[in-house]
C-alpha positions in Angstrom: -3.1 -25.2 20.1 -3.0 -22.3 17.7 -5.8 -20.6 16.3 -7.4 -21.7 13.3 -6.7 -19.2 10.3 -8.5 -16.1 9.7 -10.0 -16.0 6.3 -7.7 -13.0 5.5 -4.6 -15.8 6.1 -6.2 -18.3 3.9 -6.4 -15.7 1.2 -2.3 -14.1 1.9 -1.6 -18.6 1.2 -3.7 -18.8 -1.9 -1.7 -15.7 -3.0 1.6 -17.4 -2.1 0.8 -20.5 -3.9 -0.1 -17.9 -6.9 3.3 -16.3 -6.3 5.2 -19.5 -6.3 3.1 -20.7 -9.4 3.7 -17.3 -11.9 7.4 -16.6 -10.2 8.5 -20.2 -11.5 6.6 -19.6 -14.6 8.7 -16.5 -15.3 12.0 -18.6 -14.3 12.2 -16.2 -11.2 13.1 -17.8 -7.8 10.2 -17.4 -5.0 11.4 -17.5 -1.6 8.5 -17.8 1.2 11.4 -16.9 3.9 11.9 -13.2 2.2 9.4 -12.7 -0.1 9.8 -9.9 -2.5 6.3 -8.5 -1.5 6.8 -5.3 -4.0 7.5 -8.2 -7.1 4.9 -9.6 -6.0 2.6 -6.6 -5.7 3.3 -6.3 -9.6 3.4 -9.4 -10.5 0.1 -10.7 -9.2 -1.8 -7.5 -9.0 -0.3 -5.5 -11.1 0.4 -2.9 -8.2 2.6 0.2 -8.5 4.8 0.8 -5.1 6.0 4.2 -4.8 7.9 5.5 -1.8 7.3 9.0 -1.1 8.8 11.2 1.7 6.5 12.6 4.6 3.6 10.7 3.6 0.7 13.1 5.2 -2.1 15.1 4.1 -2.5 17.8 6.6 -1.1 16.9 10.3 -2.1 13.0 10.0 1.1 11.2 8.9 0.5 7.9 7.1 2.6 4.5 7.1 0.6 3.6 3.5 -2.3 3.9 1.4 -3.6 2.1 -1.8 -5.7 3.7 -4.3 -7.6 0.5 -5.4 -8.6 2.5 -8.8 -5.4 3.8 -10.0 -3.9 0.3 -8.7 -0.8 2.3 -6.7 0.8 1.6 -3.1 2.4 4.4 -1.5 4.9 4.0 1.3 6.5 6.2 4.0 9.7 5.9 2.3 12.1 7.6 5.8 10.3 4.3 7.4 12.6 1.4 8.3 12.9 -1.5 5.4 10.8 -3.6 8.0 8.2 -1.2 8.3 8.0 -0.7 4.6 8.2 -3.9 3.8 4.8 -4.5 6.2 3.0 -1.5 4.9 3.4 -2.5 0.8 2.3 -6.0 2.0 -0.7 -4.6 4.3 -1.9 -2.5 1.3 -1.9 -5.9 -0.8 -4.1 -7.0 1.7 -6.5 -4.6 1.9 -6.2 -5.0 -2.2 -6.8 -8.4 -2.2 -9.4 -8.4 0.5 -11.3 -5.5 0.7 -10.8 -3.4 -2.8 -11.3 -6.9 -5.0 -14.8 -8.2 -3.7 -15.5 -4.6 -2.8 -16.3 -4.7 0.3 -16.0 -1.6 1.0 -16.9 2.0 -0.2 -14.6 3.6 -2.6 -11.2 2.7 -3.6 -8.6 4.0 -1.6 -7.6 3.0 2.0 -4.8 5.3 4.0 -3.2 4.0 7.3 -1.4 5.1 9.7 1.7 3.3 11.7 -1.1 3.0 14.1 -3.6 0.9 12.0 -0.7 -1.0 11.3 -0.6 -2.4 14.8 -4.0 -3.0 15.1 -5.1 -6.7 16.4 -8.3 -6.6 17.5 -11.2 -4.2 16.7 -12.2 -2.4 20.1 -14.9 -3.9 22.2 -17.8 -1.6 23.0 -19.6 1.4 21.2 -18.4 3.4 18.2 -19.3 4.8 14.8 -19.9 1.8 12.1 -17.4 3.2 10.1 -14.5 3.1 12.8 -15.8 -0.7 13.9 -15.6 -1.1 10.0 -12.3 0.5 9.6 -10.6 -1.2 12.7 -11.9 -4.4 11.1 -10.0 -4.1 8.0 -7.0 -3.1 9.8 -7.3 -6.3 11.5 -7.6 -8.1 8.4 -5.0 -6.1 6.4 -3.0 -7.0 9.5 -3.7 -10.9 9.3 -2.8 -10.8 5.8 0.3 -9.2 6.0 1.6 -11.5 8.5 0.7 -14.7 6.7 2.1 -13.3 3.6 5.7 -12.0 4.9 5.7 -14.8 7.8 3.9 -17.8 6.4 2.8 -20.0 9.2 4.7 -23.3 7.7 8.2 -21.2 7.5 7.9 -20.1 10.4 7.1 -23.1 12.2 10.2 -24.6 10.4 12.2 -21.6 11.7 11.0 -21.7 15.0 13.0 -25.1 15.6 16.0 -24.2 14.0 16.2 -20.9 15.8 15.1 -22.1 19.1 12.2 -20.0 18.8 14.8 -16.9 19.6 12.8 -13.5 18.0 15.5 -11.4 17.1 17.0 -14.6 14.3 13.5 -15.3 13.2 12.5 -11.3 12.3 16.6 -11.6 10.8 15.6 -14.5 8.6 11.9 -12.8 7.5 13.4 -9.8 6.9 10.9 -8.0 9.5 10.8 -6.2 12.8 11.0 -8.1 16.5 7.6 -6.6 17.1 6.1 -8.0 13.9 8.0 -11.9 14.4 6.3 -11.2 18.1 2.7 -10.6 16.8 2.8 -13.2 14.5 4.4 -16.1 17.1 1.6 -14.8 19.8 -0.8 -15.3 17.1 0.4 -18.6 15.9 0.5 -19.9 19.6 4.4 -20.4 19.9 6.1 -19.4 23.1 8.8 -16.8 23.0 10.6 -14.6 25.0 9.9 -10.8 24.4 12.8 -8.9 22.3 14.5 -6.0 23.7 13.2 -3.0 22.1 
């Protein structure tokens, strides 16, 4: 039985079906098998997306950050078009989810390829501000999943692929690792990609 949705996946649906409703009000297709995440960043949320070059400040290299207040996304842009593709949509999500409602201090949230392959916040001790931090991760992470890999395409997907990774992440337009996450987290069997 799969897991009932996160509350960051109920909002990346609600934005979908907002997608779906403005796209086909501006006569623009909407396609929830490759969706145009960066349209849709502007769209909806009137979002910048820049891709910038050796995206670091200092020694820390970063995947992505959104500056809430200034309403930009900036993207490693030497990172693979899947990569990309899941930081612009995990920025949306910490946009949507944690800049919005305000949730959380301040307006601008950097991440590393590292946050963006977080799943769970870490058990144990730590600094509220990491537990806080790993917890939008999670969510940003949630979101982005739902909104590149929405659960009823993918289920549909999953039976006409045979549930075979490497055509599903093909069809999404997203990595093996990503399709992986999001079929552990959905509760579909697979067998693990090559990587």
């Amino acid at each position: 039985m799969p897991p009932l949705r996160s509350l960051p996946e109920i909002k990346a649906l609600e934005v979908l079906q907002q997608a779906r409703a403005e796209f086909g009000a501006l006569g623009e297709p909407f396609d929830t098998y490759t969706v145009d995440v960066e349209l849709l960043a502007a769209i909806l949320f009137d979002l910048g997306v820049q891709q910038v070059p050796e995206l670091r400040v200092g020694e820390r290299e970063y995947a992505g950050f959104l500056d809430g207040d200034a309403k930009l996304v900036v993207v490693e842009a030497t990172h693979h078009e899947h990569r990309r593709r899941f930081s612009i949509a995990h920025e949306v999500g910490h946009f949507v989810l944690h800049y919005l409602p305000r949730t959380a201090p301040g307006g601008v949230f950097a991440c590393t390829s590292q946050d963006m392959e977080t799943n769970a916040v870490p058990a144990g001790t730590g600094s509220a501000a990491r537990l806080r931090h790993c917890r939008q991760e999670v969510e940003a992470n949630q979101f982005a999943g739902e909104l590149l890999m929405p659960e009823p395409s993918v289920r549909a997907m999953y039976k006409v692929t045979g549930g075979q990774v490497v055509k599903l992440a093909r069809h999404f337009n997203v990595s093996s690792r990503a399709m992986e996450i999001r079929l552990e987290r959905l509760g579909l069997p697979f067998a693990a990609s090559l990587r």
